[in-house]
C-alpha positions in Angstrom: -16.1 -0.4 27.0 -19.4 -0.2 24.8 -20.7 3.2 24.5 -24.2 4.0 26.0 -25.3 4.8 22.0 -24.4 1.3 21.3 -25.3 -0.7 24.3 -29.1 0.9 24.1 -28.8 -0.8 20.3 -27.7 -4.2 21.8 -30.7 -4.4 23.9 -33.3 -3.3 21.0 -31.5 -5.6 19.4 -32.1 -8.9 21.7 -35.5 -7.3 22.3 -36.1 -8.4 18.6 -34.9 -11.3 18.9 -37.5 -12.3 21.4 -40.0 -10.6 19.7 -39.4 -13.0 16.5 -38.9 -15.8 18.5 -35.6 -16.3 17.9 -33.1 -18.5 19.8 -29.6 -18.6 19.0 -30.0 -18.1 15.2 -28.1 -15.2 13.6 -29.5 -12.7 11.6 -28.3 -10.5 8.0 -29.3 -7.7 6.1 -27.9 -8.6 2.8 -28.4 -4.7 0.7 -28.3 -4.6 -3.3 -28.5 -7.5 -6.2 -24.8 -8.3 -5.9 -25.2 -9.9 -2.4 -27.2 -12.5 -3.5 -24.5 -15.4 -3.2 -23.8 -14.2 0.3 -27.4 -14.6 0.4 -27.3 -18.4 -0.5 -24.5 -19.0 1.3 -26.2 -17.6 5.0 -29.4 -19.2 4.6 -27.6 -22.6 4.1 -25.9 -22.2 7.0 -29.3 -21.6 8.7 -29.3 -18.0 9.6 -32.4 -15.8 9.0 -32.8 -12.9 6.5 -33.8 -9.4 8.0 -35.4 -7.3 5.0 -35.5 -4.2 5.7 -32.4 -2.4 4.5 -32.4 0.5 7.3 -33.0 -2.0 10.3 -30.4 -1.9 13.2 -31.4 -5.4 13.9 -28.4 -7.7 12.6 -25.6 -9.8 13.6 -23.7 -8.8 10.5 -24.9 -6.4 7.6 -23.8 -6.9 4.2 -23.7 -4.3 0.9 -21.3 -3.3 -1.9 -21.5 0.0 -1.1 -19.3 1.5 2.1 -21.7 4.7 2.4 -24.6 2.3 3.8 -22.8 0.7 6.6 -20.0 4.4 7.3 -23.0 5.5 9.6 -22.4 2.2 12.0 -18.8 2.0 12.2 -17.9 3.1 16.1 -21.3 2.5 17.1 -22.1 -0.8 17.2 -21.7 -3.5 19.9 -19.0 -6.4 19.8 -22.0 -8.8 18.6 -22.8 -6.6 15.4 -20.2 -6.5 12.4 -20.3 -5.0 8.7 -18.3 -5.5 5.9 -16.7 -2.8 5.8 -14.3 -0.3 7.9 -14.1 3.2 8.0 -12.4 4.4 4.7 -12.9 1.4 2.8 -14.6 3.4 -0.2 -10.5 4.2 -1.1 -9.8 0.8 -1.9 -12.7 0.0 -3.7 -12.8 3.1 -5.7 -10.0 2.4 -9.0 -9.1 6.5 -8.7 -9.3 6.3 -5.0 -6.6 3.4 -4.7 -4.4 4.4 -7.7 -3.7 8.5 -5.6 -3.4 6.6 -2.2 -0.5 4.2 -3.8 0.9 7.3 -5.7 1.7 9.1 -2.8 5.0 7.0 -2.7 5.7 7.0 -6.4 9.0 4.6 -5.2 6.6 1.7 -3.7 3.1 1.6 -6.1 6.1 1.3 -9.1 6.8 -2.0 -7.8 3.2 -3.4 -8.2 1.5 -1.1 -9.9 1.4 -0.1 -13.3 1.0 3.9 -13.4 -2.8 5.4 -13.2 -4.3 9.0 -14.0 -7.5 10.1 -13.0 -8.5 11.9 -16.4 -11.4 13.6 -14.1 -7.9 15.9 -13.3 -7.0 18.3 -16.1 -3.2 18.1 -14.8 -3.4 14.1 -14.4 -4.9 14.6 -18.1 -2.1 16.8 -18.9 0.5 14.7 -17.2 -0.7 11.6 -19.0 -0.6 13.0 -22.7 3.1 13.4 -21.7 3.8 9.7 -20.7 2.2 9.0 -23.6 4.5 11.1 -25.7 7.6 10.6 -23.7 6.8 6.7 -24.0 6.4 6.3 -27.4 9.4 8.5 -28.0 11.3 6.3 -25.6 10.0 3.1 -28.0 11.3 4.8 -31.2 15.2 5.4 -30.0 14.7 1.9 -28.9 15.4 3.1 -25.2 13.9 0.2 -23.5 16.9 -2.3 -25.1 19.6 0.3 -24.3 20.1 1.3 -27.9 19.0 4.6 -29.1 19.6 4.2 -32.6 16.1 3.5 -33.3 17.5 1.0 -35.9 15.8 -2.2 -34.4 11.9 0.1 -35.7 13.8 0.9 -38.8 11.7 4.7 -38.9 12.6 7.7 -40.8 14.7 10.2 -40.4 11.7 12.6 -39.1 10.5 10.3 -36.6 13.7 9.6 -34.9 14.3 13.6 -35.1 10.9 14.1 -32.9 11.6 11.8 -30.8 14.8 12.8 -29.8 13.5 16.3 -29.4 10.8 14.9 -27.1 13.6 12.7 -24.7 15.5 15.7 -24.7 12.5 18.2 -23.5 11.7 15.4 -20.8 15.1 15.2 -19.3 15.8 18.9 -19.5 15.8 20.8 -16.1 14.2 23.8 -17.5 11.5 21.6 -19.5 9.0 20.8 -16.4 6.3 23.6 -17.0 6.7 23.1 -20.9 4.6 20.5 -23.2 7.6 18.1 -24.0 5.4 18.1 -27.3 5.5 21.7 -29.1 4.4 21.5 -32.3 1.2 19.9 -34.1 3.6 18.8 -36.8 5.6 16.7 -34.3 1.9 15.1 -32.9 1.0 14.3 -36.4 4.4 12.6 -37.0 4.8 11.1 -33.2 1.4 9.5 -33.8 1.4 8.4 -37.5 4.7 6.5 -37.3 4.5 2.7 -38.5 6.2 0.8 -35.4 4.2 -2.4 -36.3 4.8 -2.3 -39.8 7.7 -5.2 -41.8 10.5 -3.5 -42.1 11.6 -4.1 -45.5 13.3 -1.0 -47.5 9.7 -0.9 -49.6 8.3 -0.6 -46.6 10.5 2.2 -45.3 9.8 4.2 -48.8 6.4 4.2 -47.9 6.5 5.2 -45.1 8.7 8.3 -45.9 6.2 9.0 -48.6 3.3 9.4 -46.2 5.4 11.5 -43.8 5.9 14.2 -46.4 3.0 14.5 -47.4 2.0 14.7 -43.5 4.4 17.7 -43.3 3.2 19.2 -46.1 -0.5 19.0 -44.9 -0.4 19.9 -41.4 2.2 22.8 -42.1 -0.3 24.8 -43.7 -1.6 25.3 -40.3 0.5 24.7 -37.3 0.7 27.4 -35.0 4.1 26.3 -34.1 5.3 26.9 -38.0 3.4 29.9 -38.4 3.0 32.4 -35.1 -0.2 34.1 -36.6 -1.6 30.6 -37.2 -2.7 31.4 -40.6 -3.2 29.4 -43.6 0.2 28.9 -46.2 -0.7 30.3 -49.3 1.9 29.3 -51.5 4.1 26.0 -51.8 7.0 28.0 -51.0 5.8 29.1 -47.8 4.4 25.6 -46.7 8.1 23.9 -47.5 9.8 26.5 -45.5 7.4 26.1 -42.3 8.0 22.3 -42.8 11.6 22.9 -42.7 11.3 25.1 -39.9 9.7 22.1 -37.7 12.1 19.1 -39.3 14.6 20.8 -41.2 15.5 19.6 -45.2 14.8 16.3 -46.0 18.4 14.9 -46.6 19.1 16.6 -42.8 20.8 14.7 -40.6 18.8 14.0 -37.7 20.5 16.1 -34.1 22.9 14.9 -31.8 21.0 12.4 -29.4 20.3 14.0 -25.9 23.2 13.4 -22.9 22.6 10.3 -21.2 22.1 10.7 -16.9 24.7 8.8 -15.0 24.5 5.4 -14.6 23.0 5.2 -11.7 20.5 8.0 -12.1 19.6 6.2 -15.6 18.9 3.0 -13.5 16.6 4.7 -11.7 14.3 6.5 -14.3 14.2 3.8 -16.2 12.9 1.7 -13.1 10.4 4.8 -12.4 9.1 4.8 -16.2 8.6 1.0 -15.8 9.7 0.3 -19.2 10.0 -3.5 -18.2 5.8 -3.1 -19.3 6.4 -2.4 -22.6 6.1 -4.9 -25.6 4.5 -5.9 -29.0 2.6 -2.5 -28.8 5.9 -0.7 -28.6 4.7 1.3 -24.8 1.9 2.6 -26.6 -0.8 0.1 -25.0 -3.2 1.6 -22.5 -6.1 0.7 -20.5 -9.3 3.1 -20.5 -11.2 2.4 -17.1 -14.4 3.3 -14.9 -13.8 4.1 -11.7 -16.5 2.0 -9.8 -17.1 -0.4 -12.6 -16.3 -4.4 -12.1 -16.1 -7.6 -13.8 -14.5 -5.8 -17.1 -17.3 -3.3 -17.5 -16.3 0.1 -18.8 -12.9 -1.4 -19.8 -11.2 -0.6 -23.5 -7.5 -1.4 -24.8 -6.3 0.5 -27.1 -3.1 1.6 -28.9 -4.4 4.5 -30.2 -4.4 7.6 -28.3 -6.6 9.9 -30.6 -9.2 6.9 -30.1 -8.4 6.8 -26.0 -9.2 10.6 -25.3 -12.1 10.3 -28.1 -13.5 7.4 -26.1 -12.7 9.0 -22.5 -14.4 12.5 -23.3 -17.5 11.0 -23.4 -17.2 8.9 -20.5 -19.7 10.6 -17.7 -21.2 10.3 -14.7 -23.7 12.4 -12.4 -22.4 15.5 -14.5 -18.6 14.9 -14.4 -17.1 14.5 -17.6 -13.9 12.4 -18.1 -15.2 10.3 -15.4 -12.6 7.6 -16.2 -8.9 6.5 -15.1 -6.3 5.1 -17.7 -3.6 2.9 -16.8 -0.3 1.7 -18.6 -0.9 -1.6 -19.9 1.4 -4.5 -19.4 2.6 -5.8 -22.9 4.2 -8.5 -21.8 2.2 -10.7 -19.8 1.7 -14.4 -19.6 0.2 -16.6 -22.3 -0.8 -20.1 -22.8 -1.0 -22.2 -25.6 0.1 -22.2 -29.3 -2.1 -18.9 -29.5 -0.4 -16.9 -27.1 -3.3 -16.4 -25.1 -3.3 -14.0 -22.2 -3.7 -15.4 -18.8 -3.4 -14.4 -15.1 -3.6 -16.0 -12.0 -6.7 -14.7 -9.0 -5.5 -15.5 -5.7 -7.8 -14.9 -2.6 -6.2 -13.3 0.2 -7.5 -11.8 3.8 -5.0 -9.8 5.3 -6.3 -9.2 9.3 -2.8 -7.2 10.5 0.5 -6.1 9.5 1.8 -5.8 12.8 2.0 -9.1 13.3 1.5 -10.0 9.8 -1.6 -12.3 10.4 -2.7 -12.8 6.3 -5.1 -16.1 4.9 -4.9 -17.4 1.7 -7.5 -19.8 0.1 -6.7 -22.8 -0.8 -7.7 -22.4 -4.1 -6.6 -20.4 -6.8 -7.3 -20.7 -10.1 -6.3 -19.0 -13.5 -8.2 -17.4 -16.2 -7.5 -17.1 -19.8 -8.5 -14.7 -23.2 -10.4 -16.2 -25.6 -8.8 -14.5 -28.5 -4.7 -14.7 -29.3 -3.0 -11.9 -27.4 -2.3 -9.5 -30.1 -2.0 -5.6 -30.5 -3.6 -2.9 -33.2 -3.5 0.3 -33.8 -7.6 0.6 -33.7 -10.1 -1.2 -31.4 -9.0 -4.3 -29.8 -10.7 -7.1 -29.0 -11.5 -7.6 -26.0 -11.8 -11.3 -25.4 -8.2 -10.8 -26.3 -7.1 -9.3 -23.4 -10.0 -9.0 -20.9 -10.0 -11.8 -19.0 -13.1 -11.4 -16.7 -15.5 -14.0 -16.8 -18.4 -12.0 -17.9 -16.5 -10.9 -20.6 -16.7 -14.4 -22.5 -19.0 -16.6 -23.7 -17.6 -19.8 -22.2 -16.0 -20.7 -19.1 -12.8 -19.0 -19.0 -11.4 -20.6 -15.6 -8.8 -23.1 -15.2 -8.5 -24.5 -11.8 -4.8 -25.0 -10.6 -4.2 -28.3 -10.5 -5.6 -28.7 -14.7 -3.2 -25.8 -15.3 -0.5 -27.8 -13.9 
């Protein structure tokens, strides 16, 4: 049955009615400027527009934001309706819906790509470790079942950081301890070429700029130097550099037991290296929470660039007020370009139990303007934003064209 709350609003309700002189035409409350084709759309189909915002007198009341309509739901009479239910705000909210699918870590892997929420300081924490661990994973060439590290062609330094890294992570006693330790191994984890050809000229170079990396940063890495002093002499700066890599001409450690077959298949399912790609795992998305249509989006490669660019993301006094999500480097493309493209499907799902679920009839794709390529810096981001808003020109391909 109706409660007596709600059945007192029916009859204000058709007491308005007749008071407006209203027969059997319906009546909306459309609330904010993004409800305008709703708008359209209901006065087409002849019903009438109720302006007031606060008004209980409606057949169905329609706004973006759950918190206007929370205060109706269980109140109202069968006639009225929202657009909303009670606890919609966690689907709607990219934070909100990323923590409700990681509560079963074994399901949201399936369809969705990992998520912090950087307003966390351990979700921060925990995501500078993915990072790390990732990466590493990239350079001993982990995702192809070779750990070699051969198929990058990286220095010896590289590969000895991260193998020092995969060995932290998979360690039992490692889970309180930063699976990075050292600023020397940050500066070398972060300045390797991946990208780079890799012809032995190449290779030289490379090794040039890593020595003079260790000899830099070793003048002042607390890990080298416990007091975290300056190194006075050359002496003292080669020996701290040796500390953290060992000699030069060192060959690199023995590479880190591998888990049982079975337990391997598993973490590798769990780290979802199937996402990784051109960008060599190291490709991450920078998001708002509440933002849509590829507002407040960023790509980037670079993770001194990501936290740069998410310190200074804030909102009503909370800093970090962003979420970052692995990015999946192997996606679909079209044309001789290689352009990105994905396919938006409308779907109503009324029950699970019977599974009652509408689809519209029609789909449609939409496609980057730019060739899908990765860089260390900024990306562009008609090249892998495919919102409409995001381009200049029509971006959408219906299905039947794409065909």
């Amino acid at each position: 049955g109706v409660s007596s709350t709600a059945a007192q609003g029916w009859a204000k309700h058709e007491e308005y009615r007749q008071k407006c002189g209203l027969g059997d035409e319906r009546i909306f409350i459309c609330v904010g400027a993004n409800c305008r084709v709703v708008r359209k759309v209901l006065l087409a189909k002849g019903w009438t527009e109720n302006t007031s915002a606060d008004s209980r007198h409606f057949d169905l009341k329609w706004t973006m934001k759950p918190s206007r309509v929370d205060g109706l739901i269980g109140l109202l009479p069968p006639g009225q309706i929202v657009n909303h239910f009670r606890g919609s705000g966690n689907l709607d909210s990219k934070t909100a819906l990323g923590g409700h699918l990681g509560a079963c870590p074994a399901c949201s892997v399936e369809v969705f790509p990992r998520q912090y929420d950087l307003r966390s300081s351990s979700s921060l924490a925990m995501f500078i470790q993915d990072y790390a661990l990732t990466v590493a994973e990239a350079i001993l060439g982990s995702e192809t079942g070779s750990s070699s590290g051969a198929d990058l062609q990286v220095g010896a330094e590289v590969l000895q950081v991260a193998r020092r890294i995969l060995t932290r992570a998979t360690a039992a006693a490692a889970e309180d301890a930063p699976w990075v330790q050292c600023r020397c191994e940050w500066e070398v984890l972060l300045d390797a070429d991946l990208d780079s050809p890799c012809s032995e000229e190449a290779r030289c170079q490379r090794q040039v700029a890593i020595s003079r990396t260790r000899a830099r940063v070793s003048r002042s890495c607390s890990h080298c130097r416990p007091d975290g002093g300056d190194f006075n002499t050359a002496a003292e700066c080669e020996t701290s550099s040796q500390a953290c890599f060992g000699s030069s001409n060192s060959v690199p450690p023995a590479e880190p037991a591998v888990a049982p077959d079975g337990l391997h298949e598993q973490r590798c399912h769990l780290r979802q290296r199937t996402l990784n790609g051109q960008a060599h795992g190291r490709a991450w998305v920078l998001k708002s929470p509440y933002a849509s249509c590829g507002r407040g989006i960023s790509m980037t490669c670079d993770l001194r660039r990501l936290l740069n660019d998410a310190s200074s993301q804030r909102a009503k006094g909370q800093q970090w007020n962003c979420a970052v999500q692995k990015y999946i480097e192997r996606c679909l493309t079209l044309g001789p370009e290689g352009q990105k493209v994905d396919l938006r499907v409308w779907v109503l799902v009324l029950s699970w139990n019977p599974c009652v679920i509408f689809a519209h009839a029609g789909p449609y794709f939409r496609v980057a303007s730019g060739a899908f390529v990765f860089k260390r810096g900024q990306n562009s981001r008609i090249s892998h934003l495919t919102n409409r808003p995001q381009h200049e020109e029509e971006n959408r391909i219906e299905l039947e064209e794409f065909l």
